[in-house]
Structure formats: C-alpha cells, structure tokens
N, C-alpha and C positions, 0 to 999 in steps of 0.2 A: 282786763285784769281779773273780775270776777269769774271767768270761765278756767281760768289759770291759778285757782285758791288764792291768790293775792286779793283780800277781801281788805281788808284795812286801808288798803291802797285805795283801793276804788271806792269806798265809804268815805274816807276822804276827800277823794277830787268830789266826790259826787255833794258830798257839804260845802264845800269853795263853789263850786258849781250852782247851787240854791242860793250863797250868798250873794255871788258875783249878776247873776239873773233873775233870779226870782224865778226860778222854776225847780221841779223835783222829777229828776230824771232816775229809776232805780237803777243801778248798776248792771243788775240781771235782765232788763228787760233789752230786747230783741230787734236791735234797727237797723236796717237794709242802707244799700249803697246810696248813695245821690239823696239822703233824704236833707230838707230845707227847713230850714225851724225860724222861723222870719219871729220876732217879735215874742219872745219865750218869754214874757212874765207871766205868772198864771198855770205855766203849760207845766199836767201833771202827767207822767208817765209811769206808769204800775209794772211791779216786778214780772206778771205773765202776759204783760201787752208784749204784740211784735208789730212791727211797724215795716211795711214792704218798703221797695224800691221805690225812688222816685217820687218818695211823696212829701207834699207841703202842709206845715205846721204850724197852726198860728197860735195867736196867743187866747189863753182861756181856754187853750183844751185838755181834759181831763181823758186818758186810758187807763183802763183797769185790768 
C-alpha cells in the first residue's frame, strides 16, 4: 500500500499491527517472499531495512 501512495492505509494496518503483536514494522521497509517472523514481540523493522528471501525472524530484532 505504501508503494502505491495509499499511506494512511498502511499507517494504519501498520498501528493495528504494533498493537496486535508488539512489533513495529515500517510500512516502507523492504521484505522478500518466504520470509518467517516466529515470535514478533520486540521485532523492530526500519523504513530503509530490506529483508531477503527466505529469511527467519525472531523476536528482539531490531533493523534499521
């Protein structure tokens, strides 16, 4: 939604999303196919992180 100017939208889910898990995922930042986020309290995700394929996420992790 953020790549498509629908920013309110996704500023949204992205606050239901903090609430709902305990994590802050920026709308603009960058995550590939297959990725697993096992246990997302904690897990902070920055507007210029990209996150490849295939990769697993645990909780307590901080990109920037």
């Amino acid at each position: 939604m953020w790549g498509r100017g629908r920013r309110l939208a996704a500023l949204t889910m992205q606050a239901r999303t903090s609430e709902v898990f305990g994590m802050d995922m920026h709308p603009a930042a960058t995550i590939g196919a297959g990725v697993m986020i096992d246990h997302a309290t904690g897990l902070v995700i920055g507007e210029t992180a990209v996150v490849g394929d295939e990769c697993s996420l645990f909780h307590g992790v901080t990109l920037g």
